[in-house]
N, C-alpha and C positions, 0 to 999 in steps of 0.2 A: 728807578728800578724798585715796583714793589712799595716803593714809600719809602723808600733808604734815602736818596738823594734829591735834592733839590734842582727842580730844570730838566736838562737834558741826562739822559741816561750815558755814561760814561761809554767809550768804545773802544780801550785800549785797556788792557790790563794795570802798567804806570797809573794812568788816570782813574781805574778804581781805587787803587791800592789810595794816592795821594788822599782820593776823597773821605776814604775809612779812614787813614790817620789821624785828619782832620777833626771827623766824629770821636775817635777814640775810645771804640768800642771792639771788646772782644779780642781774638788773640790764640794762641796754641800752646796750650799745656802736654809736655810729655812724663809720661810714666814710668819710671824704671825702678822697678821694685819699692823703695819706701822715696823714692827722691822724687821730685818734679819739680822738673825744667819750665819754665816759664816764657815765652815770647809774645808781649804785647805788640798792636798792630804799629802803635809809633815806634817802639823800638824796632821794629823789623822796619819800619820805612826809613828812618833812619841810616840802619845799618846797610840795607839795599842801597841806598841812594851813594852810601861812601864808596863802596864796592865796587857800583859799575861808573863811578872815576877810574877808578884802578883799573877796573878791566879794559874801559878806555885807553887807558894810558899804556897798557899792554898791548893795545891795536886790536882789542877784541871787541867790536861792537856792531851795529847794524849791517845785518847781511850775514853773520858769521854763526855757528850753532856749536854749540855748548854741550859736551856730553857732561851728567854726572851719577854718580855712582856710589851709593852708600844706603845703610839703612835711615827710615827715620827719625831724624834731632832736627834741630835748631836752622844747623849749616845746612842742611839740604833747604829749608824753607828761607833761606835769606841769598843760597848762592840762586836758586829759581830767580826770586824776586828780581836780585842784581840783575842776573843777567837780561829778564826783559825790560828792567829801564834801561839796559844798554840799547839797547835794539836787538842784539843776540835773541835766537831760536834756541829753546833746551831742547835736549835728546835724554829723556829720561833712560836710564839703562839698570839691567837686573842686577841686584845685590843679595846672591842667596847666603840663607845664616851657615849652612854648609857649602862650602865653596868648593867644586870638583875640576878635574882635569878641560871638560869644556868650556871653564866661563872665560879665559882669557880667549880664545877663537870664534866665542859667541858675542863678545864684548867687539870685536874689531872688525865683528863681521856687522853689528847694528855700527858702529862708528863710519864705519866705510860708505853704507847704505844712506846714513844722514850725510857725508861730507861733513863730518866735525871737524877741527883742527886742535879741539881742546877736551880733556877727560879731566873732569874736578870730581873729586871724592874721597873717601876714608883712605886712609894709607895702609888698611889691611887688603883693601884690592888694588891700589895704586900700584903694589908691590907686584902685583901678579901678572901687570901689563907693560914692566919693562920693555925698552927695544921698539916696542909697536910705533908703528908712524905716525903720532900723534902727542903731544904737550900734554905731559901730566902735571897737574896742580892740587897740591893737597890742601884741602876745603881750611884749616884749622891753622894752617902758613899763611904769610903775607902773600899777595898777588906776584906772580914775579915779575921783574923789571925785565924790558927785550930794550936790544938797539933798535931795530928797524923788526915789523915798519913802523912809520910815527903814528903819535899815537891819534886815534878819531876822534872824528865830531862828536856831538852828542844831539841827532836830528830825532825829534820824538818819533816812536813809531807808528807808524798809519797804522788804521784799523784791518788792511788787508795782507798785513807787513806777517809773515812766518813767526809764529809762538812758539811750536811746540812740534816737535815730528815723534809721530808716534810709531814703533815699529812693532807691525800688530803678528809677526811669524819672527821665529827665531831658529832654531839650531839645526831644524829639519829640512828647510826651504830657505829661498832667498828672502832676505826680509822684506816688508811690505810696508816703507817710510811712508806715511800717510797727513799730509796735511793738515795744521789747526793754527788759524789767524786768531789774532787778536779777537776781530769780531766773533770769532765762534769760539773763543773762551769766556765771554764775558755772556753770550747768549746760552753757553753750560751752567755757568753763574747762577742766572737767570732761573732756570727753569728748578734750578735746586737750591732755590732760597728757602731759608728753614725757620720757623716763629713759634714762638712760645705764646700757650694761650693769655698767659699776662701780661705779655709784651715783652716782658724782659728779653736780655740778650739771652738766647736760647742754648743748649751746650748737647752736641754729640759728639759722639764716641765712634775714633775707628781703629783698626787694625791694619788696614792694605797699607801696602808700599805702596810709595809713591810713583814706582816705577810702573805700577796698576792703575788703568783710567779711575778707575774707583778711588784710590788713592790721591791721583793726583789734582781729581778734582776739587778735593776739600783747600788744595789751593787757591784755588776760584771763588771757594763759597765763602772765605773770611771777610769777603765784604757785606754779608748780607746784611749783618753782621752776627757771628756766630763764636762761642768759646770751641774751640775743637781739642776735646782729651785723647792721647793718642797711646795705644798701648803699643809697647814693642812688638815684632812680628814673632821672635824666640818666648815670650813670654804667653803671647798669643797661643803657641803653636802646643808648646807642653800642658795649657791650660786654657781651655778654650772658653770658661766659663768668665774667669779674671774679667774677661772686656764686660760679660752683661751684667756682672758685678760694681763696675766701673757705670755704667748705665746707672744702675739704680743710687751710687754715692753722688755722681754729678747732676741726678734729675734728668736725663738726658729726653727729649723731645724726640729723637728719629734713631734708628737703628738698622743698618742693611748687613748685609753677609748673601753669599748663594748659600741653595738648599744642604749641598754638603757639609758645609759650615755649621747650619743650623742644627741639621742631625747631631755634629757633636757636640754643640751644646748643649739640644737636649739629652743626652748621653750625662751630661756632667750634670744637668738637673735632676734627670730622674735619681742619682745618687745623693745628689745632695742639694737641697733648693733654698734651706735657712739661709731665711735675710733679703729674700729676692723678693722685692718691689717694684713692679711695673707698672705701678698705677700712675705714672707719667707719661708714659711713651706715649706718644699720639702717631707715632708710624712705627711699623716694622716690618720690613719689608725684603726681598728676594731681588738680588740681582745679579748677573756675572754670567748663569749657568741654568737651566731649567728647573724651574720647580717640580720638587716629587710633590706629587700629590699626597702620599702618605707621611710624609714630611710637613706637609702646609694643616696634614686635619692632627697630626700628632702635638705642632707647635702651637694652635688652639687649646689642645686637653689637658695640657702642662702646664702653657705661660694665662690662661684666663684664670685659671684658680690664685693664679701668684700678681691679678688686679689689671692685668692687658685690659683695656678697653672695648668693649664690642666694636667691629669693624676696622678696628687699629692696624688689622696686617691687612701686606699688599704686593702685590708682583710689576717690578718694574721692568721693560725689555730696552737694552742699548747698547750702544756699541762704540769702540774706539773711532772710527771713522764716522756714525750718525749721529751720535750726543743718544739724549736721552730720546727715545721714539715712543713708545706708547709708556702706559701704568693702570692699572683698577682703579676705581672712586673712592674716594675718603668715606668713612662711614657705610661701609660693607665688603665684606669678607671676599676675596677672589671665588671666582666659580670655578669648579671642575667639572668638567662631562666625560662619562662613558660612551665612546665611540667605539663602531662593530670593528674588531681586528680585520678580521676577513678583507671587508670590503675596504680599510686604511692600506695595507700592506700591497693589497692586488690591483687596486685600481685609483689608490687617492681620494678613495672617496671616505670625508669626515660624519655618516651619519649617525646616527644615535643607536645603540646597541642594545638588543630585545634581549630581557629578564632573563639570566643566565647564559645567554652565546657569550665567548670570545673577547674583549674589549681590552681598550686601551684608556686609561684616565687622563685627562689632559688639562692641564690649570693654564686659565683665562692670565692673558697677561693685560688686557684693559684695553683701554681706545689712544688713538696717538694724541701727541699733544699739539696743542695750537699751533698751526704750521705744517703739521709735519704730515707727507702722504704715506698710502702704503698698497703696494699692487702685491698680486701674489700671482707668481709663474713667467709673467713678463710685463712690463712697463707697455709693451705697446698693444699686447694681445691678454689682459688679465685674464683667471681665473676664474669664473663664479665662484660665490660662498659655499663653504665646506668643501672644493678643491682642492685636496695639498699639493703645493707648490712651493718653490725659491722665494724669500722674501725681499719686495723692492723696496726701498726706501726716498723719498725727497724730502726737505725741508730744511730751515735755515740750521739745524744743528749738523748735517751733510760737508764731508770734509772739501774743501776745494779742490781737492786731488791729491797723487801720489806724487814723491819725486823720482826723479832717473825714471818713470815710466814702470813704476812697479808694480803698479796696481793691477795688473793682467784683462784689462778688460774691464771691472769690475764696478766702472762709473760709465754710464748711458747717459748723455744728455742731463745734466743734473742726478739723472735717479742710480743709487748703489744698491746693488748686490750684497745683502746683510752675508751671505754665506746658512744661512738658516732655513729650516723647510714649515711652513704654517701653512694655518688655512683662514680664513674671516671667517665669522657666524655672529648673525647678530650684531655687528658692527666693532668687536672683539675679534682681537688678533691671538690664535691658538698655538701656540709654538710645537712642532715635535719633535723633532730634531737638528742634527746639522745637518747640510745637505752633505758634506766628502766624509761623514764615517760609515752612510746607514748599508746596511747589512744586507745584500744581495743574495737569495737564495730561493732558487728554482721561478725566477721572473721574480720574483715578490720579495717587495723592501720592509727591512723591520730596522728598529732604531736601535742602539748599543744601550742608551738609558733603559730600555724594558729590559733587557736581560739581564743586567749589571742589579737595578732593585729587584726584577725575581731573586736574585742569587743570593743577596742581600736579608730580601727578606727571609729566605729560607735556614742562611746557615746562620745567622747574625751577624755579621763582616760590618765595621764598620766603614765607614765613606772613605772613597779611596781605596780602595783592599778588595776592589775586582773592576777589572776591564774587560770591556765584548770589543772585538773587532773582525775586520774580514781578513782571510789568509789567501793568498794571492792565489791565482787558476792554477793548476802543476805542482803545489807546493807539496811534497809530502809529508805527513805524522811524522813527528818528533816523537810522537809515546809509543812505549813496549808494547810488548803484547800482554795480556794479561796472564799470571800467574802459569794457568792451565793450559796455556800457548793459543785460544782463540782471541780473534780480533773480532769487538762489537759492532757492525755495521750498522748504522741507525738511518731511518728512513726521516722523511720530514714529518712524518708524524710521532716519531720516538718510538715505533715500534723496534726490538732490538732481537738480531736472529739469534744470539746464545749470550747466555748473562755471561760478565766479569766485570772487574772495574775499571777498563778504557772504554769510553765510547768515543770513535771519532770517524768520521766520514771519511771518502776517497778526496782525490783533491780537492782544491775551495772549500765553500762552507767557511766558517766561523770558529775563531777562537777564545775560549775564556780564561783568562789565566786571575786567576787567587791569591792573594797574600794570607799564610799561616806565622803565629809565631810559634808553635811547636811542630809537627810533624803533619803527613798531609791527611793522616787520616783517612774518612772515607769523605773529606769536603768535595771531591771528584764528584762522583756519584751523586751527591745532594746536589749540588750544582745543577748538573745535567739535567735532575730529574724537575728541579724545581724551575729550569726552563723551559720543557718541556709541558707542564704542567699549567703555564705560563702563557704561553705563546704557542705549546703547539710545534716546537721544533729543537733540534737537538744539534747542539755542539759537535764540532770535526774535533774540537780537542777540549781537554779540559788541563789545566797546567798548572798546579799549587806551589808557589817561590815562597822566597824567605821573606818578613816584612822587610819592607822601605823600597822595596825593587821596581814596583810600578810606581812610574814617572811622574811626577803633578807638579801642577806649579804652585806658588807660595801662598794660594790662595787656594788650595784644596784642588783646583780642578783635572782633571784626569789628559793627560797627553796620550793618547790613544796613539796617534801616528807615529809616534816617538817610541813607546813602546810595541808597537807592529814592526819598525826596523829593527828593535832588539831583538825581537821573534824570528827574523827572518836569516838575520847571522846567527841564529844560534847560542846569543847572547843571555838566555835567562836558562838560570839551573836550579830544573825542578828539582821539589825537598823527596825526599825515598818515604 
């Protein structure tokens, strides 16, 4: 692998893991505030190895899967290990730092979905999943001892043998358990081996939970072999800067986050940038969520004067179920193009946009990587270049399938259904949205990303603190009337038959809703105008809540669906 291993490239996790101890290189340093925790690769092989006796001896081993559940430490990266020397499959599961009324139904709804039999994790959620039909075991306790059944063999696991079930839908739909063997964790490995230009053993820095592909694949990359510094996700979350701080003390070689992410950091840069040195990073890079193009030429103006490399940033595209599929080239910056709105929205078509019409910015995610194909619209009837279409996927990073059949479809003959809408040019794959959020209005599709950065750019909202989605056919306005008892009917072009501060269409259409922390002001109005102004089309509503209300996951990204069923009960109260 890469020059790590002598001979054959390993094909099992166990057998990576065993060959890095060996070397005894590298290892997982955690962060928490002035302390760090330390876990070298032999002591984790070690401590793996004791563990899934015991788990043996509990009757938990080949065939069996594993939920666990905590932020992370130590014991998350040694009960993984354990349990794939046992033969056991983990079921990674959500650990939020606020824990609400749905984690325990969201928790036993991914358990169900994997067929666990066992939940290992912190005993501040342990607590929260009493009664549920399932063995709980606190990571930080001995293994417990059972009567029956006896305990298992210890049969190494095949390369085709279940790792990992990843559950790619949670609270709003049925989950989506999705297949990862051994071989396709080691071929994830693979393709995110990390090197320092003097050879040393290299050292990056993350943030995701593990319970995030992002996260959990720096499980994977310890063999490359790699030191990986981990900042807490609470420590993350209140200080976004702390991690790229953490970059520059450990020398770090690579750096990822989505674009939303990125925004707050530069947010914490442009306030304060003393002591920040980049002049190591040899990547930094976007993945999880689309790149804003104002975001990729913003993260250039800020982090080059602070020693970034020319060409150092990059945009990776992948997925829980593909592995990693495309990225841009080493030594040159991602491209963006202006494509005609008009001719995107009405007809799919991606062409190049004449000096002042209408446009959409669009950042190059790169070419796929050895292996890996990619169709756009359909596997058997593709698209020509600059089509937008559904993104298909094939190649060895492709999950073997779903289990119980969840997958809806979504695997053809080898090739998957990313859920994504792109087009090729050039031989660059252009991402623009998802294909089940974009925004249907009067035949013509536009994406929640342009309306969300209009809004954005207009009032200053930081990332997360506005979502666009569509309101169902019939649904009617939530908002008053204004003041003077007229209602602003807005056409698609924004013309409006009598001013006030509601503008919102008859049924359908689109809704934007806002996070303020003080009152709502006239963010309403700027809103609108500045989507308007934007695109060319006006909101059925505009809805300003209190912060924290729109819904995202632990990694910044926006749950639109999630917050459209709040929309739809009646669930968010807007601020006066």
């Amino acid at each position: 692998m890469l020059g790590l291993f002598d001979g054959s490239t390993p094909s099992t996790l166990p057998e990576l893991l065993t060959r890095a101890a060996a070397r005894g290189l590298g290892g997982w340093h955690f962060h928490s505030g002035r302390d760090v925790v330390s876990l070298a690769v032999e002591e984790l092989h070690a401590r793996a190895v004791q563990l899934s006796s015991e788990m043996m001896q509990a009757g938990v081993g080949r065939g069996a899967r594993v939920g666990i559940v905590g932020l992370n430490c130590p014991e998350w990266v040694v009960w993984a290990w354990g349990t794939w020397i046992s033969g056991a499959a983990v079921l990674p599961l959500p650990a939020p730092v606020l824990v609400g009324d749905s984690f325990a139904p969201q928790v036993t709804s991914l358990v169900g979905a994997a067929g666990c039999s066992v939940v290992v994790g912190a005993r501040r959620y342990l607590d929260l999943l009493g009664g549920e039909p399932y063995a709980l075991w606190d990571w930080e306790a001995a293994v417990p001892s059972v009567r029956s059944p006896s305990p298992v063999a210890r049969p190494a696991p095949l390369p085709s043998d279940l790792a990992v079930v990843l559950c790619t839908s949670g609270s709003t739909a049925a989950p989506k358990a999705a297949r990862m063997s051994h071989a396709r964790a080691v071929e994830w490995a693979v393709h995110n081996v990390a090197r320092s230009d003097d050879g040393a053993v290299p050292s990056k820095v993350t943030w995701f939970p593990y319970y995030h592909i992002a996260g959990l694949d720096t499980l994977f990359e310890l063999v490359s072999p790699v030191d990986e510094h981990v900042v807490p996700i609470k420590r993350f979350l209140s200080d976004p800067c702390s991690w790229l701080r953490l970059v520059c003390e450990t020398r770090a070689v690579y750096a990822v986050s989505p674009s939303s992410v990125w925004s707050r950091v530069l947010d914490g840069l442009a306030r304060d940038a003393d002591g920040i040195d980049l002049s190591g990073l040899q990547r930094l890079a976007f993945n999880a969520e689309m790149a804003d193009p104002d975001v990729l030429s913003r993260l250039g103006d800020i982090c080059r004067p602070l020693g970034l490399r020319p060409g150092a940033i990059a945009v990776h595209y992948a997925s829980s179920e593909a592995g990693m599929i495309t990225k841009t080239p080493s030594g040159a910056d991602p491209r963006v193009e202006a494509v005609d709105l008009a001719g995107l929205v009405g007809s799919g078509r991606a062409v190049p946009a004449a000096p002042g019409a209408p446009s959409k910015r669009v950042v190059s995610c790169g070419r796929p990587y050895a292996g890996a194909e990619i169709r756009i619209g359909h596997p058997d009837h593709p698209l020509p270049e600059r089509e937008e279409g559904e993104v298909w996927v094939r190649g060895p990073g492709v999950t073997e399938g779903y289990l119980n059949g969840t997958g809806d479809g979504r695997l053809v003959d080898g090739w998957l259904r990313a859920g994504d809408l792109a087009y090729l040019a050039d031989g660059e794959l252009w991402v623009t949205g998802r294909a089940d959020e974009v925004v249907v209005l009067h035949g013509e599709k536009y994406h929640p990303e342009d309306i969300e950065w209009a809004v954005s750019r207009a009032t200053g909202l930081g990332p997360g603190t506005c979502a666009a989605f569509s309101r169902r056919d019939g649904q009617p306005s939530r908002m008053a009337q204004n003041p003077a008892g007229a209602v602003s009917e807005v056409d698609s072009c924004g013309s409006a038959e009598s001013a006030g501060p509601v503008l919102r269409h008859p049924a359908g259409g689109f809704v934007v809703v806002l996070e303020s922390a003080g009152t709502a002001g006239g963010l309403a109005d700027r809103a609108s105008a500045a989507v308007v102004d934007a695109i060319g089309i006006a909101p059925a509503e505009v809805l300003v809540v209190a912060s924290g209300t729109i819904p995202t996951t632990p990694n910044g990204k926006l749950q639109r669906s999630r917050l459209r069923e709040l929309y739809a009960r009646g669930a968010l109260e807007p601020l006066g």
